[in-house]
C-alpha positions as CSV (number, residue, x, y, z in Angstrom):
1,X,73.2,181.5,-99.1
2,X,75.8,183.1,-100.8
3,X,75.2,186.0,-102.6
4,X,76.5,187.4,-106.2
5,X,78.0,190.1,-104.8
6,X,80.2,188.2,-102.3
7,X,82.2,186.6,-105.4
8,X,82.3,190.1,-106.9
9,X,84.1,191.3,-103.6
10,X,86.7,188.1,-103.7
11,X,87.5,188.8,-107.2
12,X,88.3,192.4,-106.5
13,X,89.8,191.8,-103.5
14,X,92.3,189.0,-105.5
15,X,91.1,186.6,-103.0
16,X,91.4,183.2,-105.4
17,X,90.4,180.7,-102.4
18,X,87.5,182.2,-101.4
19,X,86.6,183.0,-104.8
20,X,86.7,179.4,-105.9
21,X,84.7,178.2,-102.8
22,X,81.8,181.0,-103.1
23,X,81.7,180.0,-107.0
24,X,81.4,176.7,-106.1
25,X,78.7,177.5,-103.6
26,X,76.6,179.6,-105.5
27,X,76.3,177.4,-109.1
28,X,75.3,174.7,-107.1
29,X,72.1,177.0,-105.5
30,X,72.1,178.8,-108.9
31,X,71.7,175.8,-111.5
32,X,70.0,178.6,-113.7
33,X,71.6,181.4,-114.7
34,X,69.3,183.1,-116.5
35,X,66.9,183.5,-113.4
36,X,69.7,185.1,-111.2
37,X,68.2,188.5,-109.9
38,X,70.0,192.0,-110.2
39,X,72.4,192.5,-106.7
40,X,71.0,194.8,-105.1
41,X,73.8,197.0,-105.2
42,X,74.7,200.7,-105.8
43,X,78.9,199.9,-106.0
44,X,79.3,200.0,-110.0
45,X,82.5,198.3,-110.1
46,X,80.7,195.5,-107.6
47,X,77.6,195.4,-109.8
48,X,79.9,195.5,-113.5
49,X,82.0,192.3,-111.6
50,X,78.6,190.6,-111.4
51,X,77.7,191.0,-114.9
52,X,80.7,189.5,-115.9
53,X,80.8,186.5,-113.6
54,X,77.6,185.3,-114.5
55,X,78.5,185.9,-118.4
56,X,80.9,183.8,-117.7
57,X,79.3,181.4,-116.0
58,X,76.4,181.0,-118.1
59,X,78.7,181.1,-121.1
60,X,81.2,177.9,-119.5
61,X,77.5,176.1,-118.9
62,X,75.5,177.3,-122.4
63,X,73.1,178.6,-121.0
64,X,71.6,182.7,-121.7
65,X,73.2,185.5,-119.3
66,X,70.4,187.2,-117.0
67,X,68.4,189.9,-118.8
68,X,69.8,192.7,-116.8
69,X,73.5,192.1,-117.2
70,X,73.5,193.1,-120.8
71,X,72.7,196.7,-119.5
72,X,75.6,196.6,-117.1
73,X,78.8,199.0,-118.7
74,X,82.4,198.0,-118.1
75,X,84.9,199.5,-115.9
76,X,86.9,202.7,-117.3
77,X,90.2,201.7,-116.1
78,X,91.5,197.7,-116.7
79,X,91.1,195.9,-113.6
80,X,93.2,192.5,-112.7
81,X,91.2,190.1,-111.3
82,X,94.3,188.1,-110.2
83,X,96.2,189.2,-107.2
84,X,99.9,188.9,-108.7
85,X,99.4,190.4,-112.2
86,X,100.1,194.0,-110.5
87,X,103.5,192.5,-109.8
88,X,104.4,190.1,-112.6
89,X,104.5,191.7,-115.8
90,X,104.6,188.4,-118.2
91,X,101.1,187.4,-116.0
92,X,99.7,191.1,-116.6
93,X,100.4,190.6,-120.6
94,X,98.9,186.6,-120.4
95,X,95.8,188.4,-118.9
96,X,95.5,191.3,-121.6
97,X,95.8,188.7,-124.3
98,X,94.0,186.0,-122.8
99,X,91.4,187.0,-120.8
100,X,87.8,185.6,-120.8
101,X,85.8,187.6,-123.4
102,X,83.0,187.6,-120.7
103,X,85.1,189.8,-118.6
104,X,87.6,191.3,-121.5
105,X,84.7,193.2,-122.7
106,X,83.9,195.0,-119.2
107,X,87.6,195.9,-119.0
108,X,88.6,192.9,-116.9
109,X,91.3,190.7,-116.7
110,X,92.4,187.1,-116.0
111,X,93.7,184.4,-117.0
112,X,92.4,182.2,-119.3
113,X,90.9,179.6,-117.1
114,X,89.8,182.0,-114.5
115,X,87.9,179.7,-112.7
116,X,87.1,177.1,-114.9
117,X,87.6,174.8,-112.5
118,X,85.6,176.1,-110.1
């Protein structure tokens, strides 16, 4: 089973493929969002990543966030979810403008689509 945390550790890690698979994996076992426990985690920036992906995913789906992300902070420094935006200054700004507001608002950053199409 995969577990919210493991797509946390892709996104950080600017791992897109496995990102997209463990996404994939885990809406299919998780058709509720709502119901998704807390990861039992003490890594803030793992557990603020959480809160955002399943904002987003439960926004994408309309369905309510889990209780316990909306007492999840943000990050203090932006942090860019997308591997090449460190390098590619046109993506960095795309991100910063665009970004999901599910992540935006925890000082995260991707593109627009960030997996939509997971």
């Amino acid at each position: 089973m995969v577990r919210l945390e493991q797509l946390a550790e892709a996104a950080l890690t600017g791992d897109a493929l496995d990102l997209r698979s463990l996404t994939q994996d885990w809406l299919r076992a998780n058709p509720r969002i709502a119901d998704c426990p807390r990861p039992a985690t003490q890594d803030r920036e793992i557990l603020v990543v959480c809160a955002a992906l399943v904002e987003l995913f439960a926004e994408r789906t309309n369905q309510a966030p889990p209780a316990w992300s909306a007492e999840i902070g943000s990050l203090t420094e932006p942090r860019f979810l997308v591997r090449s935006a460190s390098s590619m200054k046109r993506l960095r700004r795309m991100c910063e403008a665009e970004s999901p507001v599910a992540l935006r608002r925890r000082n995260l950053f991707a593109p627009a689509g960030f997996l939509q199409s997971a």
